[in-house]
C-alpha positions as CSV (number, residue, x, y, z in Angstrom):
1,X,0.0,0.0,0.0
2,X,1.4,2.9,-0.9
3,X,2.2,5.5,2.4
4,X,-0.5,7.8,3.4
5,X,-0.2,11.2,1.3
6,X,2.6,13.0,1.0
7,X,1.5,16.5,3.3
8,X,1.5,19.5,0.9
9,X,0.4,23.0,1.6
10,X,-3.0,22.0,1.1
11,X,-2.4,19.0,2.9
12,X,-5.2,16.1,3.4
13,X,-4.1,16.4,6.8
14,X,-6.5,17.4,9.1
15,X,-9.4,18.0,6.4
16,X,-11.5,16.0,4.9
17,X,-11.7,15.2,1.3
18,X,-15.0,16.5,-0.1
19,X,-16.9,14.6,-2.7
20,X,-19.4,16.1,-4.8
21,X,-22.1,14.4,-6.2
22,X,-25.3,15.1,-8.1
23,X,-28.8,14.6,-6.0
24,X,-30.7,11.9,-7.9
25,X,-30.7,8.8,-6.3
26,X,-28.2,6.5,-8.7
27,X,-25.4,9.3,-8.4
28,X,-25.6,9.2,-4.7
29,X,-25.1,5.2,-5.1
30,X,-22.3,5.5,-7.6
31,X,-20.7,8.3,-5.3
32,X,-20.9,6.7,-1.6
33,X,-19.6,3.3,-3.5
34,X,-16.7,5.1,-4.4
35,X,-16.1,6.9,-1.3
36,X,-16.3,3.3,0.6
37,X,-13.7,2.3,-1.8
38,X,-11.7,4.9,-0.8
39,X,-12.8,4.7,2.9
40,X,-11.1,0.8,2.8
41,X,-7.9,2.1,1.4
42,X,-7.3,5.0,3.3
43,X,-8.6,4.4,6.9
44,X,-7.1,7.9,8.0
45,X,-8.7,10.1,6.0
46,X,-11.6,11.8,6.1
47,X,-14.4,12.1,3.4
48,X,-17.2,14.1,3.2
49,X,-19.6,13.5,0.3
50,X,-20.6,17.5,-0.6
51,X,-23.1,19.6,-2.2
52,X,-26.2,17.4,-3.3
53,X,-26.5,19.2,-6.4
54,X,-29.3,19.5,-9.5
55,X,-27.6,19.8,-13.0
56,X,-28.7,21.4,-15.7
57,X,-29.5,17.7,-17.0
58,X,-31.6,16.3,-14.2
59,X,-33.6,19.9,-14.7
60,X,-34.5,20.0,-18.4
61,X,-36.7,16.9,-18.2
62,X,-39.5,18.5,-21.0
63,X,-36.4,18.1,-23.7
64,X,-34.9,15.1,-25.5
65,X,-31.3,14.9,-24.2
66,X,-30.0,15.2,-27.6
67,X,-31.9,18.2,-28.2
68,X,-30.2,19.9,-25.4
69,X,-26.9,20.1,-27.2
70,X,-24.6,20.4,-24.3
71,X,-22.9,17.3,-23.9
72,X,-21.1,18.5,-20.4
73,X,-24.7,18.2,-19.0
74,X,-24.9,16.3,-16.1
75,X,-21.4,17.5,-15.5
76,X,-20.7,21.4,-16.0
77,X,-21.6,22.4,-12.1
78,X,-19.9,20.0,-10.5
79,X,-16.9,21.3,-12.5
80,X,-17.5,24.7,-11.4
81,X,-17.3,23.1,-7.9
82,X,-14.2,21.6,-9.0
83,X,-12.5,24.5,-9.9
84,X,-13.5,26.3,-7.0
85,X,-11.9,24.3,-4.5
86,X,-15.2,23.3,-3.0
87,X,-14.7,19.9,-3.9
88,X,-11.9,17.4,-4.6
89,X,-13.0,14.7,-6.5
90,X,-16.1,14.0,-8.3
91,X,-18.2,11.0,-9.0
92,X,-19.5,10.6,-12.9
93,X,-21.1,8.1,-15.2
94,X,-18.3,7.6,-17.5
95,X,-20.5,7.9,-20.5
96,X,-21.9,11.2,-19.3
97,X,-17.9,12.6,-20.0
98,X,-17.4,14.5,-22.5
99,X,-14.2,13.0,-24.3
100,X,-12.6,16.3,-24.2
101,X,-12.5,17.5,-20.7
102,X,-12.3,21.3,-20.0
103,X,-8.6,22.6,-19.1
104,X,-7.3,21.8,-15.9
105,X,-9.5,18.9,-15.4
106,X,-8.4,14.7,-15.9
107,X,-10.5,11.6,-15.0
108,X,-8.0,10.1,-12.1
109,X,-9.3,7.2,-12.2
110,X,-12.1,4.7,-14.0
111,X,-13.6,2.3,-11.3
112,X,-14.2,-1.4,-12.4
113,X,-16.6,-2.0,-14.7
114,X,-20.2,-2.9,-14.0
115,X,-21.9,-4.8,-16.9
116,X,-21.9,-2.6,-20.1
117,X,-24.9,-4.4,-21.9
118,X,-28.6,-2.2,-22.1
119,X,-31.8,-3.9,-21.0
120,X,-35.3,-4.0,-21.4
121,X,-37.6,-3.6,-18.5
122,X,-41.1,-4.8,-19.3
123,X,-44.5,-3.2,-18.6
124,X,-45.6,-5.5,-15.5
125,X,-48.0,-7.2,-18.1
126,X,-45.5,-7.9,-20.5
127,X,-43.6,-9.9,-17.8
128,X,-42.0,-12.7,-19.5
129,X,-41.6,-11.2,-22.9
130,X,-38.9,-10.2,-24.8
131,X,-38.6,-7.3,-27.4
132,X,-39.1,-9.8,-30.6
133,X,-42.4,-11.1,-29.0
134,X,-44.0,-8.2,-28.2
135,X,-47.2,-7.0,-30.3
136,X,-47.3,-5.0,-33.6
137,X,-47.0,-0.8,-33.0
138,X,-45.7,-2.0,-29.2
139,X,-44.4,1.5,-27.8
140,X,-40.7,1.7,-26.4
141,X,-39.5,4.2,-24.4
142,X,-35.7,5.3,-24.7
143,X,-33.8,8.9,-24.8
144,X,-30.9,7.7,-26.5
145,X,-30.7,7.9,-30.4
146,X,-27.9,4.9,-30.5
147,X,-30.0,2.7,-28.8
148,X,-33.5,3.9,-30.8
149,X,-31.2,3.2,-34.1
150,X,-30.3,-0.2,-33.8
151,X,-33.1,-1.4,-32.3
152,X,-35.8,0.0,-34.9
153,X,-32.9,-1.7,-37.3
154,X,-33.6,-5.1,-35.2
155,X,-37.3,-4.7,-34.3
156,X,-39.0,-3.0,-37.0
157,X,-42.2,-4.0,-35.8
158,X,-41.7,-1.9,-32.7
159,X,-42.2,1.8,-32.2
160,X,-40.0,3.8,-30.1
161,X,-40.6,7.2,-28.1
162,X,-38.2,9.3,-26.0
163,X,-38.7,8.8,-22.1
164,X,-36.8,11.6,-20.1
165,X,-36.5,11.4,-16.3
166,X,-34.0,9.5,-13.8
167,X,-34.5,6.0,-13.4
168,X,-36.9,6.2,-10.6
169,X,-39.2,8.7,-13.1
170,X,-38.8,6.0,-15.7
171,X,-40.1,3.3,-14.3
172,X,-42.9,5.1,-12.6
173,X,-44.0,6.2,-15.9
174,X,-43.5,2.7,-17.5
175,X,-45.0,1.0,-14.5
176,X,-47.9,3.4,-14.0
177,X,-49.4,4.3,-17.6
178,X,-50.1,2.5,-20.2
179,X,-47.7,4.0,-22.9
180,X,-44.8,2.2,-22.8
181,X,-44.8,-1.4,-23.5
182,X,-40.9,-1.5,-22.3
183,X,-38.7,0.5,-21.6
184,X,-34.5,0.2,-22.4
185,X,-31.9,1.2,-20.0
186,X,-28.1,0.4,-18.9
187,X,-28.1,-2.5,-17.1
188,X,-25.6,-1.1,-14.9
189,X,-27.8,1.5,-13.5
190,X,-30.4,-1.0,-12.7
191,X,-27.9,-3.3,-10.9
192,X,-26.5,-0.1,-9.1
193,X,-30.1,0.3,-7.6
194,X,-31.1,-2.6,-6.4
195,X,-33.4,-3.4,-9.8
196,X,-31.5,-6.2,-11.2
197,X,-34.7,-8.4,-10.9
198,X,-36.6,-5.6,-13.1
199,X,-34.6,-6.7,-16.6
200,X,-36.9,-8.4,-18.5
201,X,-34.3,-9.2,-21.5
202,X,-30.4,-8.3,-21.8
203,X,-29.2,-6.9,-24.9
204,X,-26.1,-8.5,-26.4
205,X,-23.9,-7.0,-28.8
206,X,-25.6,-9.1,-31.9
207,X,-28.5,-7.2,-30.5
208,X,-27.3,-3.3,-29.3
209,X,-23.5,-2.1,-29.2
210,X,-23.5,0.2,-26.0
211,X,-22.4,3.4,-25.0
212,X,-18.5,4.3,-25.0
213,X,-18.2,4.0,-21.2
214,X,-21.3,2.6,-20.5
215,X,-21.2,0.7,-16.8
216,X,-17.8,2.3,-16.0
217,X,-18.1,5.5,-13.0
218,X,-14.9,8.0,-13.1
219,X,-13.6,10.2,-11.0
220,X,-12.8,13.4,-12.1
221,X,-10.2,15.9,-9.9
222,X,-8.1,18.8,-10.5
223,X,-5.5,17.5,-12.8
224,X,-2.6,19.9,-10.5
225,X,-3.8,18.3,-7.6
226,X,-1.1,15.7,-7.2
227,X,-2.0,14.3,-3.9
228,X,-5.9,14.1,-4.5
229,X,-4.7,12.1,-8.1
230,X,-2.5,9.7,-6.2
231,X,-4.6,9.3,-4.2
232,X,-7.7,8.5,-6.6
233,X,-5.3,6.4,-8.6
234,X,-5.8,3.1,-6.6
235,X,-9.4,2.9,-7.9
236,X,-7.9,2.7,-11.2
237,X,-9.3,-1.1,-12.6
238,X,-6.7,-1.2,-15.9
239,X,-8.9,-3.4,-17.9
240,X,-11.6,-0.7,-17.9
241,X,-9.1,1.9,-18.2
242,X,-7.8,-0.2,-21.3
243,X,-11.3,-0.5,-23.1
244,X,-12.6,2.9,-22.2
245,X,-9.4,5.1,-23.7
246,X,-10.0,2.7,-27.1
247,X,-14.1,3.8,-26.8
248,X,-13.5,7.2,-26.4
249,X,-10.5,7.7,-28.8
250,X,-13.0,6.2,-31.4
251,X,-15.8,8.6,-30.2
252,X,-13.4,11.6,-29.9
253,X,-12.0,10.9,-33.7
254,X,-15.9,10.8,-35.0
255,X,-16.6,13.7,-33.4
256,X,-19.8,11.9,-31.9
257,X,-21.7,13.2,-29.1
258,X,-25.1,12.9,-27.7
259,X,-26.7,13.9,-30.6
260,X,-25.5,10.8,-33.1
261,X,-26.0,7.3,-32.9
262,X,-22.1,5.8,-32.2
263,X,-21.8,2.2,-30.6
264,X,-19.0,0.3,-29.6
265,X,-18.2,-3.4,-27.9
266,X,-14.8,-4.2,-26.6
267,X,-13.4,-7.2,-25.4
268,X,-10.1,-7.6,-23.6
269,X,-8.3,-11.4,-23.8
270,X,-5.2,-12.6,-23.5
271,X,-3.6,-9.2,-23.7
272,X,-5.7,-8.4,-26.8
273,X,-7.9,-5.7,-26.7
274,X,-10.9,-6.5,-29.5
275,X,-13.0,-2.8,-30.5
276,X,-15.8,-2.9,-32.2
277,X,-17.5,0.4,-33.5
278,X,-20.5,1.1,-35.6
279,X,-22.4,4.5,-36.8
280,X,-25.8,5.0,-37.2
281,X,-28.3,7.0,-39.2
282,X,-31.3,8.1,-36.7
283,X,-33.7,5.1,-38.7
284,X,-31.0,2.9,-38.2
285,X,-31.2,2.2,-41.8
286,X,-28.0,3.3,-42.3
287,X,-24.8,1.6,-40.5
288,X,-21.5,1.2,-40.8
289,X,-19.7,-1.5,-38.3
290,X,-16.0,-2.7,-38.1
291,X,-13.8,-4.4,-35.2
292,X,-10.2,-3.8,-34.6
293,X,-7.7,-5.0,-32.4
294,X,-4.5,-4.8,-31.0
295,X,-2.2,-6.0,-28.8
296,X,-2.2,-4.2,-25.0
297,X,0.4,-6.4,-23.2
298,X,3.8,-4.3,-22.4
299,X,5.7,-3.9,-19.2
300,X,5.0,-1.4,-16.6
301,X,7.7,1.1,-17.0
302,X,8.3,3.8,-14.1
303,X,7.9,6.8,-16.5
304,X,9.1,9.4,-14.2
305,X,9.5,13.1,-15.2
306,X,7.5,15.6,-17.2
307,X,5.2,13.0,-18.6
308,X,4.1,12.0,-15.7
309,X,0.8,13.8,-16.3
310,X,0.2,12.2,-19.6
311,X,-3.6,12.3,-20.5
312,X,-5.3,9.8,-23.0
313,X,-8.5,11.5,-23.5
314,X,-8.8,12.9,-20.8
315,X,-7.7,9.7,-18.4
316,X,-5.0,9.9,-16.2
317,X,-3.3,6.5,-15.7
318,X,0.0,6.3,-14.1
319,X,-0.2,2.6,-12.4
320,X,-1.5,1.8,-16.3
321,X,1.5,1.0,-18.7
322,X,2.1,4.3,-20.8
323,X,2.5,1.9,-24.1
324,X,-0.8,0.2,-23.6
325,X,-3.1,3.2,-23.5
326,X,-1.2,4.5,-26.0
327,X,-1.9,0.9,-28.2
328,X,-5.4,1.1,-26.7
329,X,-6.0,4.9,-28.1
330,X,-4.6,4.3,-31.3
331,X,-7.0,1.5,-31.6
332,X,-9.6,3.7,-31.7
333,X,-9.0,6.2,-33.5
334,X,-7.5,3.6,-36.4
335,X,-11.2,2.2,-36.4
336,X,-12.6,5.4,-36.3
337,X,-10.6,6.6,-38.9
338,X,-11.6,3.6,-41.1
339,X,-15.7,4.4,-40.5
340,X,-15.0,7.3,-42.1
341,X,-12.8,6.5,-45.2
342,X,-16.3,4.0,-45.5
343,X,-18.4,7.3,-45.6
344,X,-19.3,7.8,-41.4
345,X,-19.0,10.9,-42.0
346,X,-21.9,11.6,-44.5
347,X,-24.4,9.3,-42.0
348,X,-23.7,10.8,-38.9
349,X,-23.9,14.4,-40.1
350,X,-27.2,13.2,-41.8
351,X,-28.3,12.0,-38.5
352,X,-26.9,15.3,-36.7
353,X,-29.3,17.4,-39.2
354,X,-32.4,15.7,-38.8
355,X,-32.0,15.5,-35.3
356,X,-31.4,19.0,-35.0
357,X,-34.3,19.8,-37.0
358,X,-36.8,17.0,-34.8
């Protein structure tokens, strides 16, 4: 283990290290398992989980979240909090990171990764069922364009309508009305809350690529703050690390965001690391899916000096070989970079327009 933290002038000494989190219910989760994580590791120290705060996502529930545009959503004033000193590390869904952080910002470190599949939770009288079984014009409810593209691909006998709200609000309004024959959410979230018996049918990757960083939680600091980023560092899981720079290279080099369907799988064996990537016009009509892969298996060198605050977007890894995250980030943006010579480009700025103009 390494020895407590070094004491610097603004020592963790003495003071407690503040968390901040967002108020709905599944962020709390993510951010008091992290904080017992930390608690195990570092019996001295003191942590506060700060500032139960509303985002501007978790407010705008009237607009589909690829409408809104702003793809630092759930995360901007926590940031601010950041920057502030009012807080010293903060708990995110990975997949809610932008893959370009702001300046001065890094995620120190990418927690083990919870299942990365989606899944459908039935309407209570749909128990039983899965999607391909479900009747004609059968209504489900999703926010998310990647997962409303493949599936109408999939399930054209299906009809799908955007369902805004935490998980709690979703599955009141599933549960409640009769609109939504199903809803389809990450089966991460579900797990995190205690729901796990809610998933009706688990969505393999023949079925629905996920999210880049879907099921993975980060922790975002003050990339200056050495002692708060060593500290954070031990949470580090390298597999996830491993997958997640490929994921969101490949997103970064598509210029994808919330407002485009992108979809990736990754697998990591035997020091291989297996990326698959796929783009999607809004109909799902339209695709374009490759895999990659490349080796990930080098030797941990000590890389001391100036780049020891070397950031693959926007990760900083230090217990992770340098040589592998930089194999794992050229990954993706080699398989990005092949999607487009096959004409991604054209289909996700299709898709950008008419979802700009829904």
């Amino acid at each position: 283990a390494d020895p407590l933290l070094p004491r610097g002038e603004n020592g963790v000494d003495g003071r407690a290290v503040r968390v901040g989190t967002r108020r709905s219910q599944l962020a709390r989760i993510q951010t008091d398992s992290v904080v017992t994580m930390l608690r195990e590791l570092y019996p001295d120290l003191r942590f506060e989980i700060a500032v139960a705060m509303s985002t501007t996502g978790d407010k705008i529930l009237d607009t589909a979240l690829s409408k809104i545009g702003e793809k630092s959503l759930f995360t901007k004033e926590l940031e601010n909090a950041l920057e502030r000193n009012e807080v010293d590390l903060v708990v995110h869904s990975l997949k809610d990171l932008p893959t370009s952080l702001p300046p001065g910002f890094t995620i120190g470190a990418v927690c083990k990764r919870e299942n990365p599949l989606d899944a459908v939770v039935f309407h209570p009288k749909n128990c039983g069922k899965t999607l391909s079984l479900l009747p004609e014009k059968s209504v489900i409810g999703t926010s998310s364009l990647r997962r409303a593209a493949q599936l109408k691909k999939k399930f054209p006998h299906l009809e799908f309508r955007d369902i805004r709200g935490n998980l709690n609000t979703r599955l009141k309004k599933l549960d409640e009305k009769e609109d939504f024959s199903a809803v389809v959410l990450a089966a991460a979230g579900l797990k995190r809350m205690g729901w796990e018996n809610r998933i009706g049918q688990l969505l393999g990757p023949e079925d629905c690529l996920y999210a880049v960083g879907q099921g993975a939680l980060a922790v975002e600091v003050r990339a200056k703050d050495q002692e708060i980023l060593h500290m954070v560092s031990a949470l580090h899981d390298p597999d996830t690390v491993l997958c997640c720079i490929a994921e969101r290279a490949f997103m970064k080099r598509l210029e994808g965001g919330c407002s485009v369907p992108v979809a990736v799988n990754t697998l990591l064996k035997d020091g291989q690391l297996y990326l698959t990537g796929a783009v999607y016009s809004l109909d799902g009509s339209d695709s374009l899916k490759e895999t990659m892969q490349t080796s990930v298996t080098y030797p941990h060198q000590n890389e001391d000096g100036p780049n020891d605050d070397v950031q693959h977007v926007g990760i900083t890894a230090k217990n992770v070989p340098g040589q592998a995250q930089e194999a794992a980030e050229n990954l993706g943006v080699e398989l990005a970079s092949l999607l487009l010579n096959k004409g991604a480009k054209h289909i996700l700025s299709v898709a950008r327009q008419l979802n700009d103009a829904r």
